[in-house]
N, C-alpha and C positions, 0 to 999 in steps of 0.2 A: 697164280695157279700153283698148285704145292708140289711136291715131287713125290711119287707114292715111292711109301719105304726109301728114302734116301740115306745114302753111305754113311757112316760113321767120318767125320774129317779124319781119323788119322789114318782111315782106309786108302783115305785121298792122298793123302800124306803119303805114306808107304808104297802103291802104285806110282803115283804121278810126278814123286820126286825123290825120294831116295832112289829105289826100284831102278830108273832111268839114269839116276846120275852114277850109280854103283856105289851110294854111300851107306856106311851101316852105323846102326842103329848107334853104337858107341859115337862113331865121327859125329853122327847129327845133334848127337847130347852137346857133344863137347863143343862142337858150330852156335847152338843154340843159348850155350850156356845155363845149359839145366843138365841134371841128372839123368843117367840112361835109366834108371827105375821110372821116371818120370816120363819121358818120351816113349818107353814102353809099354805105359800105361795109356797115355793117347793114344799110341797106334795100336791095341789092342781091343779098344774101344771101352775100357774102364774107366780113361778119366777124360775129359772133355777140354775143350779148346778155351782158355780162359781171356778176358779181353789183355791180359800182355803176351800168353802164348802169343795170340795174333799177331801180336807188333814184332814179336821175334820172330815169327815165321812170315812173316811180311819183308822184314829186314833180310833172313837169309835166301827168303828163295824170290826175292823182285816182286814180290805179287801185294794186292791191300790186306789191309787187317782187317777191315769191314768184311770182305771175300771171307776169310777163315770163322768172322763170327756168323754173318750170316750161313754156314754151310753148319754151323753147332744149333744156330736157331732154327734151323728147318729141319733137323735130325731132333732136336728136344722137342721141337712142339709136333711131330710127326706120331713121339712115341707116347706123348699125352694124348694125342687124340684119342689114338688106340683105347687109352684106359678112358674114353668120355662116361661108358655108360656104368662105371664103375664111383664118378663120383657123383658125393649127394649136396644138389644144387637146388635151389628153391629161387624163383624167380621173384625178382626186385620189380613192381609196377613203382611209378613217378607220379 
C-alpha cells in the first residue's frame, strides 16, 4: 500500500535526526563526508537520496540504507504517478 504524498527523505532527515540530536547542517556535512551545498540540497528536497548517500546515512545514523532508498522510491514514484495522465503510453498486447 503506498503512502499518499509521502515526505521528501531529507524532510525525514532534518526532523528525525538532526532536529533531535541538535546537529547542524554544517556538522552533518562534515559527519557524512559530503558537502554542506550538498546535504543542503537533500534536506531541501532538490536532490535526492542516492544509493551511497544511503550507506552514509545508514552508517551515521544506525539505521539501513535500503530504509533511506526505499523512503526516495516511494517519494519518486509517488510524484510520477501524479504526472500518470500526462504521459503518452500505448498499450503493448503479447
Amino acid at each position: 500500500m503506498r503512502m499518499h504524498n509521502p515526505p521528501h527523505p531529507g524532510a525525514i532527515i532534518k526532523s528525525l535526526c538532526l532536529d533531535p540530536l541538535g546537529v547542524s547542517v554544517t556538522q552533518a556535512a562534515q559527519a557524512l563526508g559530503i558537502s554542506r551545498k550538498t546535504l543542503s540540497a537533500i534536506l531541501n528536497g532538490r536532490a535526492g537520496v542516492s544509493p551511497e548517500m544511503a550507506v552514509r546515512l545508514s552508517m551515521a545514523f544506525g539505521t539501513s540504507a535500503e530504509s533511506w532508498l526505499n523512503q526516495q522510491t516511494q517519494y519518486d514514484l509517488w510524484h510520477a504517478e501524479q504526472r500518470r495522465k500526462q504521459l503518452r503510453v500505448s498499450k503493448l498486447a503479447v
